[in-house]
C-alpha positions as CSV (number, residue, x, y, z in Angstrom):
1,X,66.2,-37.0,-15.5
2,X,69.0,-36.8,-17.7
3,X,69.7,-34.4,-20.3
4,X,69.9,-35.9,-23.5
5,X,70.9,-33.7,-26.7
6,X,68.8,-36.3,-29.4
7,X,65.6,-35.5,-27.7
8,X,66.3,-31.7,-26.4
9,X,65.0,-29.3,-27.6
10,X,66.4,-26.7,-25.5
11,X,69.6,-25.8,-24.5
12,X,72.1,-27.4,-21.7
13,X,72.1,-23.9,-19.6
14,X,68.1,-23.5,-20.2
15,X,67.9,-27.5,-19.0
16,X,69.8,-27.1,-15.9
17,X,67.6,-23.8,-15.0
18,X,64.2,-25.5,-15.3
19,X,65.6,-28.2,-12.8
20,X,66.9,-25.9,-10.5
21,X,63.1,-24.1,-10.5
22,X,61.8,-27.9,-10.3
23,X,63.9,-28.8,-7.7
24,X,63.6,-25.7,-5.4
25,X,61.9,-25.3,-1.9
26,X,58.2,-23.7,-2.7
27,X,57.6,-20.3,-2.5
28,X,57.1,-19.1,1.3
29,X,53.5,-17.8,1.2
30,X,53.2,-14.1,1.8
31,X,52.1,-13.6,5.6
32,X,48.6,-12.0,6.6
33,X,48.1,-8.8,6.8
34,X,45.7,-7.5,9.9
35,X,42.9,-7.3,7.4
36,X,43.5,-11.1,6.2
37,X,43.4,-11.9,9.7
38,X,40.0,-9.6,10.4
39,X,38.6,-11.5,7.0
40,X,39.3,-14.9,8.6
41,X,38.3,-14.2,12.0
42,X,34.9,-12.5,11.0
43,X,34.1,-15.6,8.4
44,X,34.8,-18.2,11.1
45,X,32.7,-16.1,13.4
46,X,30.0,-15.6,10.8
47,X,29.8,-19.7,10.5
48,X,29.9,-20.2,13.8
49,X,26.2,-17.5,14.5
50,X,24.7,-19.2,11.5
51,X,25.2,-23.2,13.2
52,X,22.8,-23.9,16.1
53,X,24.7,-27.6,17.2
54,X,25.2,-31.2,14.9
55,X,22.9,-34.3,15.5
56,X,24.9,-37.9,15.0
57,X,23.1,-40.3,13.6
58,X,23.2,-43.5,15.8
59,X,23.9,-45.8,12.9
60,X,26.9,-44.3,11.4
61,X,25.3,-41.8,8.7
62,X,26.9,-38.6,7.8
63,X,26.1,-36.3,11.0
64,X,23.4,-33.8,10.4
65,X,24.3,-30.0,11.0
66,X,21.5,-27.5,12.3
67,X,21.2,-24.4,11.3
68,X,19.7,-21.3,12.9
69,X,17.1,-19.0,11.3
70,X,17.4,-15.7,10.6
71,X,15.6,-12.6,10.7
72,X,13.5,-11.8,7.3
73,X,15.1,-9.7,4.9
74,X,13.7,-6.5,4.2
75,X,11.3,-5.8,1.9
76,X,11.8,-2.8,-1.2
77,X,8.6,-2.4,-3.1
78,X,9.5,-1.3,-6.2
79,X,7.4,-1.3,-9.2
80,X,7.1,-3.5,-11.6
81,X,7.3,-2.7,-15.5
82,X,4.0,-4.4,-17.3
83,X,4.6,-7.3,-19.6
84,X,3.1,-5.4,-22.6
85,X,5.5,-2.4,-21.7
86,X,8.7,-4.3,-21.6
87,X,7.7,-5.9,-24.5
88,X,7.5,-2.4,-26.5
89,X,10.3,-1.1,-24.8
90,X,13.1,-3.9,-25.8
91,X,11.4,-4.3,-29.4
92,X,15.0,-4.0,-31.1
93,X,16.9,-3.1,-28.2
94,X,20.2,-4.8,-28.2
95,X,21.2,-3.9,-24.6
96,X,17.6,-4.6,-23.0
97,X,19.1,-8.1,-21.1
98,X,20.6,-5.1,-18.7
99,X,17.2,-4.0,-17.2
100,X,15.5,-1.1,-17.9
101,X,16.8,2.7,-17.9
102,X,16.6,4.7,-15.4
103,X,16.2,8.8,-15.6
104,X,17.8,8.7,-11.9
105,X,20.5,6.4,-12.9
106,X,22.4,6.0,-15.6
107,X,23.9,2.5,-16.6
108,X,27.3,3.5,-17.6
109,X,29.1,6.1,-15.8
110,X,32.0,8.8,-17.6
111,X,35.1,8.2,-16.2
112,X,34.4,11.7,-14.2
113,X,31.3,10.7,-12.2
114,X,33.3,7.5,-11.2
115,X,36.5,9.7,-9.7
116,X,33.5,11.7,-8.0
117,X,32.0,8.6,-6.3
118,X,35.2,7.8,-5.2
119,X,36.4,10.7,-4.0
120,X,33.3,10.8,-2.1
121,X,33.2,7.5,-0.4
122,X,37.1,8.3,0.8
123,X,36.1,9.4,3.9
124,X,34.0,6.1,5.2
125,X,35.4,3.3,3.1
126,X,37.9,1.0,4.6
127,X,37.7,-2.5,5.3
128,X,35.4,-3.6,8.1
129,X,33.1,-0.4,7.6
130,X,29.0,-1.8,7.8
131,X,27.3,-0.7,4.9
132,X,23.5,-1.0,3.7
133,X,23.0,-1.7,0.0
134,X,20.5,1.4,-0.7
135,X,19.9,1.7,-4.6
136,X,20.5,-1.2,-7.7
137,X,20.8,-0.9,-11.1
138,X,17.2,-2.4,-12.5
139,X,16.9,-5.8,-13.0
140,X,14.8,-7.6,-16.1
141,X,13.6,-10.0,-13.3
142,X,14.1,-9.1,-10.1
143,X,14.2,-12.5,-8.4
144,X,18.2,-12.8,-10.0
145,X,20.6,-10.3,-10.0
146,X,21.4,-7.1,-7.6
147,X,18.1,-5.6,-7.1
148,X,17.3,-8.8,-4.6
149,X,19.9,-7.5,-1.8
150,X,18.6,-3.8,-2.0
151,X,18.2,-2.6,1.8
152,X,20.5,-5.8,3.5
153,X,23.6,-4.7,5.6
154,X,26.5,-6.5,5.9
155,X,30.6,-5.0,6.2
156,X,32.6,-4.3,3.4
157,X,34.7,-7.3,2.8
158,X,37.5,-6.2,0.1
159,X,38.7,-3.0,-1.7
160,X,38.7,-3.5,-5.3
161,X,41.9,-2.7,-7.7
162,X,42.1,0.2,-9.6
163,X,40.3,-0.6,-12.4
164,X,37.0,-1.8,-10.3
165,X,38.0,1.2,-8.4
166,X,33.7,2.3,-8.1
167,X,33.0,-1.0,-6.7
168,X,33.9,-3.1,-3.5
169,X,33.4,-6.3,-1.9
170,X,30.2,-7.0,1.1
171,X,30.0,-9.5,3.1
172,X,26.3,-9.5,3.3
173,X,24.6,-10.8,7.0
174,X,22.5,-13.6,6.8
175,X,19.0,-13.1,6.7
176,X,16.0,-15.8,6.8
177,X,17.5,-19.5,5.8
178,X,20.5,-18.7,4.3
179,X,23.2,-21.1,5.4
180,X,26.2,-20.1,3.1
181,X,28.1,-16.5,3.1
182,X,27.5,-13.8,0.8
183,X,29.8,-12.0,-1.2
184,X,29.2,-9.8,-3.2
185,X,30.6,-6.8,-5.6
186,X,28.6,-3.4,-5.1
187,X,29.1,-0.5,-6.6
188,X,30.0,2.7,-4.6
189,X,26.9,4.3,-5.6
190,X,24.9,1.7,-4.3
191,X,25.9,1.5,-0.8
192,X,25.8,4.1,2.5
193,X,28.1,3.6,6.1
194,X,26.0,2.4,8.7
195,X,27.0,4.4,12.3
């Protein structure tokens, strides 16, 4: 594509830059690191527990893919706020979508209590270290959101930046029919090493 000054609205220097950018090999992609490799190998592994064998059809439909069970999850019994209570309790409450409050954990953390949690969790988190989701901020129904993986185990998956420094990545293990993987973000508070 020619350069053509009636049309331009750029310069002649700025013109032959984008084309050099256009025409230039891609960016090499960065090479894995031993935990990228871990990550991969354990998903492929993961996939490969969950599927008990494939069935063909015999005339030429998509091939049917069998999955195993797994073991229940466990069960927290926690108990449940009334109707009429929550009712009262959110009457004019902006902030009552966020579940309700807990004396034995607060919602929102000072900047303080967060460096303690990390500081605290330096010793056993790392990459690849199995974890058991023991506590979860309450839940308005408890049938969505984090209070339905209290007591699983699974291995902790990523390290969060800096800014989502309290918080990390699990790769929950599969429990009754779940056929996809779960990933999910946890806070550090939320979750204890497994030996």
């Amino acid at each position: 594509m020619p350069y053509s000054p009636r049309t331009a609205n750029i310069s002649v220097a700025e013109y032959d830059e984008l084309i050099a950018i256009v025409r230039s090999d891609p960016a090499a992609e960065r090479p894995l690191s031993d935990d990228d490799r871990w990550r991969r190998d354990y998903q492929h592994e993961q996939q490969r527990i969950r599927i008990a064998g494939f069935q063909p059809d015999l005339f030429g439909a998509t091939t049917v893919t069998h999955y195993h069970r797994h073991a229940p999850g466990p069960k927290i019994d926690r108990a449940q706020e009334a109707i009429e209570a929550k009712l009262e309790r959110i009457k004019g409450d902006m902030n009552a979508t966020f579940g309700p409050p807990r004396a034995d954990r607060p919602a929102f953390l000072s900047q303080e209590d967060r460096d303690a949690i990390v500081r605290a969790a330096a010793n056993w988190l790392r990459v690849r270290q199995r974890v058991r989701i023991v506590d979860a901020p309450g839940a308005v129904d408890p049938a969505f959101g984090p209070e339905r993986f209290l007591g699983r185990t699974g291995v902790v998956w990523r390290l969060c930046s800096s800014t989502f420094a309290d918080r990390c990545y699990v790769f929950l293990d599969p429990v009754g029919g779940e056929r996809t993987q779960k990933v999910e973000m946890v806070e550090l508070r939320d979750i204890e090493p497994v030996t």
